[in-house]
N, C-alpha and C positions, 0 to 999 in steps of 0.2 A: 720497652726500654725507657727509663728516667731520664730526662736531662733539665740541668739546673743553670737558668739564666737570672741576670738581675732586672728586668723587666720581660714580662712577654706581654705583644702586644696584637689585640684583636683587628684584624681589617689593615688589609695591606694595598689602600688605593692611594692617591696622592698624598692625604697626611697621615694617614698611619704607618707609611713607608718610609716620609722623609721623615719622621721622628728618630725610623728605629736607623737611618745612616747618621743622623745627626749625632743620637746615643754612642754608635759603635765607634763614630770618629771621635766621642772622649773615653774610648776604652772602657765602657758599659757593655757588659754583652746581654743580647737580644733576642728571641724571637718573635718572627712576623707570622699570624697565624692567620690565613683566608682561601676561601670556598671556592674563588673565582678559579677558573685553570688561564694561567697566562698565556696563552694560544688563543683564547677568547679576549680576553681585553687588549690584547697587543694588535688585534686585527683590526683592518681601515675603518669597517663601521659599526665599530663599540662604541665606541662613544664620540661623537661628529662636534662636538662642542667646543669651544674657545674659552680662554682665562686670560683674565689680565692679571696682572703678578706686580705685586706694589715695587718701588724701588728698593722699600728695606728687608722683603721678601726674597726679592732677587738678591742680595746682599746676602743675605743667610745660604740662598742655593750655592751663590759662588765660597763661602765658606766652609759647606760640608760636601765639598768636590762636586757638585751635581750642576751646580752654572756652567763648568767645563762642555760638559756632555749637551748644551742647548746653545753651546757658542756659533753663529749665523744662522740659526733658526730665530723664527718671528717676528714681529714686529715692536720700535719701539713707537711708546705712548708721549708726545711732544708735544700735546695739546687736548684738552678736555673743555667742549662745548657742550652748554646746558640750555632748552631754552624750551617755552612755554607754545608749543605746538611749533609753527613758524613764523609767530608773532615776532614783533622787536622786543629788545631787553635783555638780550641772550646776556649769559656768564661763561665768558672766554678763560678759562687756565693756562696763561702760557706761562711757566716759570723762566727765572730770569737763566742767563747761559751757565752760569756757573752752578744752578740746583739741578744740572741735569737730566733727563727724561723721567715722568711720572712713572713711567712703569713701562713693562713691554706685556706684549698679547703673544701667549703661544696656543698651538693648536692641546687638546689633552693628549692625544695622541706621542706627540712629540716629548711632554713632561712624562708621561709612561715609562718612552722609552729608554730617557734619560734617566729617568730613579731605578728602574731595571738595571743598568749597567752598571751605576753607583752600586747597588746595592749587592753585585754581584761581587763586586770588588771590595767592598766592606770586610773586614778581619773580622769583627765583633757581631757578625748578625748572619743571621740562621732563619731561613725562610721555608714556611712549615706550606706549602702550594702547590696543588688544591688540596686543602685540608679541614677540617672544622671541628671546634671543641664540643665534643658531647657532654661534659660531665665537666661542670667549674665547682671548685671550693676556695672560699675565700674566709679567714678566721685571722685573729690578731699573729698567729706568727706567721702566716705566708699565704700563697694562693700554693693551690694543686689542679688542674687541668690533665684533663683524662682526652685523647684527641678522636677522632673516627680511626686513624689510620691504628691506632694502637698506642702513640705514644704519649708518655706520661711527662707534663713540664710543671717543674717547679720554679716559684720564683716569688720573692717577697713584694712586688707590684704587677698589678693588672694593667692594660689602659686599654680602653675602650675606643676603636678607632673605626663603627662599622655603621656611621652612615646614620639616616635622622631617624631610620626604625631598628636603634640599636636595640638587640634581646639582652645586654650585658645592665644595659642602664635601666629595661623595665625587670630588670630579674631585682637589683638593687633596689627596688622603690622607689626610685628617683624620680618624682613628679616633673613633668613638663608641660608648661603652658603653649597649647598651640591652636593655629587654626587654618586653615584653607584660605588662600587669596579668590576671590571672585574673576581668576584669570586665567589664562593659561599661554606658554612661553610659545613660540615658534619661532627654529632655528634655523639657517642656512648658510650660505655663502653668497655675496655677490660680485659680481665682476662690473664694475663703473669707467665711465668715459675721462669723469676730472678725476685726475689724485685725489686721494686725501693726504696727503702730506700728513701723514702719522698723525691723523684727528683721531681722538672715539668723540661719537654725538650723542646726547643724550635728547632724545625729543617727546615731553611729553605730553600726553595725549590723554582725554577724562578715561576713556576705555582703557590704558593702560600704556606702558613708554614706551619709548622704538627707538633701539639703540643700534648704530650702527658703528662696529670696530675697527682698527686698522688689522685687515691679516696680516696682508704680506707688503713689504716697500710698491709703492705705487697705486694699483689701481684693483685691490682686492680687499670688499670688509667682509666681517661677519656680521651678520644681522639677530639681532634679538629683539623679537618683537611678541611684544605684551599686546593678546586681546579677549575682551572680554567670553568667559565658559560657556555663554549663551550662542555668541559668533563665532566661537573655534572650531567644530564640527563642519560650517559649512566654508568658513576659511580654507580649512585642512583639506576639502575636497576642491578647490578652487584648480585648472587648468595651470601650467605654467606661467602663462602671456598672462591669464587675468591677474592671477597671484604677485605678477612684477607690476600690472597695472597699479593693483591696490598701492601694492611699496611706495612705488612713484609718487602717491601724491601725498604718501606721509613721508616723503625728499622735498618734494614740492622742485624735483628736479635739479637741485643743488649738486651734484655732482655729474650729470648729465645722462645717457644714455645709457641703464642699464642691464643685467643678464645675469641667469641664475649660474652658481659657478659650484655649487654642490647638492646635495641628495636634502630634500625638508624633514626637518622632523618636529616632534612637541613634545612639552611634558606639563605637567600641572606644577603648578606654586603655592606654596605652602609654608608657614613660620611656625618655631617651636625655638623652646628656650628651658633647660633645665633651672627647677631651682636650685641642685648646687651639681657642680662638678666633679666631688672627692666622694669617698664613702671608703669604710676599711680596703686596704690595701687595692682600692681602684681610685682613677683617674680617668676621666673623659676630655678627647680633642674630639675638635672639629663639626662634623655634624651631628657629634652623637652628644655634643654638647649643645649647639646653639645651629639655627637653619634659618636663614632670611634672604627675604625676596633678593634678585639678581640687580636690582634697581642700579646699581653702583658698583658691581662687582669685587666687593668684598668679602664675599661668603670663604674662598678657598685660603685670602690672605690673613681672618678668622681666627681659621683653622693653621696656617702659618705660625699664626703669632701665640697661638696653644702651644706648636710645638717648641718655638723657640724660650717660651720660659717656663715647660717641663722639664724640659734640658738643663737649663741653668741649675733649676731648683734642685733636677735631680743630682745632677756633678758635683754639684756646692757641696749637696749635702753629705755627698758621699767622700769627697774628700776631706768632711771633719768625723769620718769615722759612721755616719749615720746609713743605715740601708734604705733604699729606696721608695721604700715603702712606708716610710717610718712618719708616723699622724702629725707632727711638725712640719714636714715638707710638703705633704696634702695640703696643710692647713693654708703653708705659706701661695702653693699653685691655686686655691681657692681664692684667698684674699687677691691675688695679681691676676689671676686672668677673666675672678666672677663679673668683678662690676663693669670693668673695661668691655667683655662683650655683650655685658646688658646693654651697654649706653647705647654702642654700635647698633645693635640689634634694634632698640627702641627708634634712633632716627630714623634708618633704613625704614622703616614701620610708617614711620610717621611722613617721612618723603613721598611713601607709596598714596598712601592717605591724602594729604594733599594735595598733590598733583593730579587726584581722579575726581575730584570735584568739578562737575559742569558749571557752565552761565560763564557768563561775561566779566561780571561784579570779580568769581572768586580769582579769573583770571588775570584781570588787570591788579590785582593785589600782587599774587605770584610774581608777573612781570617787575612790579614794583621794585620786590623784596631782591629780585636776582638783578638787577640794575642797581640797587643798594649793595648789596655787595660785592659786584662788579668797582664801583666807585670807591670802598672801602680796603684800603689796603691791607691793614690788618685780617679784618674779618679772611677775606680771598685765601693770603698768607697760612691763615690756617685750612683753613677747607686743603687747599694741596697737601697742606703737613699730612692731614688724615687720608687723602687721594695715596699718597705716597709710603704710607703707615708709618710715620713718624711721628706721632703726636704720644703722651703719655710716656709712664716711665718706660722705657724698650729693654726688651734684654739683650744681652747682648750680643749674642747671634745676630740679631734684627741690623747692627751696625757692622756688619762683616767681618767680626772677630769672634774667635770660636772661647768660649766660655774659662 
């Protein structure tokens, strides 16, 4: 059976899914086409992970109904501490009362659930799960996609939403620069004795950073902690009590007695970056566009900010009569979201780089630099703009208005 949407979009996880509610809430109709069976990814331990979700990220969720669906879950983000192992010098973000909290931390779990219901309730989108396209054509008048289940979608734009070893983006040619971090993530939960009065801490380390989240109001983060590919193996076999031991002294006991408060896991870290995003009648979000270390938790808000000026581009363009697909509107989502996630991408890179540099000398420079801009109100000023993803031109989803 045929059926004909004006986008169909590949990879239906956090942003490939919030694109296609954001789509159908401007009367775009959609299909969400992925492999996953949602009994698996809706289950407790698919995916154990946390996101911090920028404030103009969450502005967009509350504008394509899906903020509703995560109203008293999480935590908010009220303060952002950076600092050079446990040296002095640290760089304090507390914004002033009226710029409201940086962002909040929810579990993945929870944003799942949330885009699931939204998207259940969406008029305009059509979710092809578990499904997977066997057979794509793409030529200047449309795409044709042939699925496993048998069905046949047409639609004058593709978009590519399936993760950093997307098959859509090496079937296109689309080169990407990438490479492996020297590290590897591990993830948990902790349960601590002080609050953290809605802190995330960034602390870093030449082996790599250890970052510890607010989960929940009071006395629960999540921990991501960066260590070198050579000590992950025997880290990852470490006992409970030794495994908090280690923790502890990269707290240096700052929030007091602590305990594990959910299941460990890890994964490898790795960067890539297309060199362009469009090609005939496709378009790539998210990580099938661009993938950088966690250093700053940027990577999903990224991917966010893909989808909110796909949107734009594509509604605009379609209410002057243009189809979606059409190599003007490419051009214009090429120009707006290429260099904006090069630059992101390039600091993040370079943060990482920095901060892993041993000795004394590179560190008291560090120190230096975050005590400089500690003291500098402007410089600070912006760093939050981009904590908060408000810096550059935004679209306007990103400010809580729908397009």
């Amino acid at each position: 059976m045929q059926h004909h949407f004006d986008v169909v979009i590949l990879g239906g996880g956090l942003v490939g899914l919030t694109l296609g509610i954001a789509l159908s809430g401007h009367g775009v109709s959609c299909a969400v086409v992925d492999p996953a069976d949602p009994v698996v990814t809706m289950s407790g331990d698919f995916d154990g992970r946390v996101s911090a979700i920028s404030s103009s990220s969450l502005a967009m969720l509350d504008a394509v109904g899906i903020g509703a669906r995560l109203a008293g879950r999480g935590c908010p983000i009220d303060r952002i501490w950076v600092s050079d192992g446990l040296q002095p010098g640290a760089l304090d973000f507390v914004p002033d009362e009226n710029d409201g909290k940086m962002g909040v931390m929810f579990p993945n779990r929870d944003l799942r659930f949330a885009l699931a219901g939204a998207a259940g309730d969406a008029e305009n989108l059509t979710r092809f799960q578990p499904d997977l396209a066997v057979d794509v054509r793409r030529d200047e008048t449309g795409v044709r996609l042939t699925l496993k289940s048998g069905a046949v979608l047409v639609a004058p734009l593709l978009v590519a939403a399936e993760g950093r070893n997307s098959p859509t983006r090496e079937a296109a040619g689309i080169r990407t620069t990438r490479w492996q971090y020297d590290h590897v993530a591990m993830v948990s939960a902790l349960d601590h004795e002080i609050a953290h009065a809605n802190t995330a801490y960034e602390i870093f380390y030449p082996g790599g950073p250890f970052a510890l989240l607010p989960m929940l109001p009071g006395t629960r983060s999540a921990i991501v902690w960066t260590v070198p590919k050579g000590d992950a193996p025997a880290m990852l076999k470490l006992g409970e009590r030794a495994w908090l031991a280690q923790a502890q002294k990269r707290m240096g006991g700052f929030l007091g007695e602590i305990a594990l408060a959910g299941p460990r896991s890890s994964y490898p870290l790795g960067f890539h970056h297309a060199a362009r995003i469009t090609d005939t009648r496709l378009a790539l979000v998210g990580d099938s566009a661009h993938a950088i270390h966690p250093i700053a938790g940027q990577g999903l808000n990224l991917g966010f900010r893909d989808v909110a000026a796909l949107t734009q581009v594509i509604v605009e363009g379609m209410r002057l009569g243009l189809d979606p697909g059409d190599a003007q509107l490419l051009a214009r989502y090429q120009r707006w979201r290429g260099l904006d996630a090069l630059s992101v991408s390039v600091a993040m890179d370079g943060l990482v780089k920095l901060f892993d540099v041993p000795g004394r000398l590179p560190s008291a420079i560090r120190r230096a630099g975050l005590a400089a801009v500690q003291r500098t109100p402007m410089l600070k000023n912006r760093f939050m703009a981009e904590a908060r993803g408000q810096s550059g031109a935004l679209p306007v989803l990103l400010t809580g208005e729908l397009v």
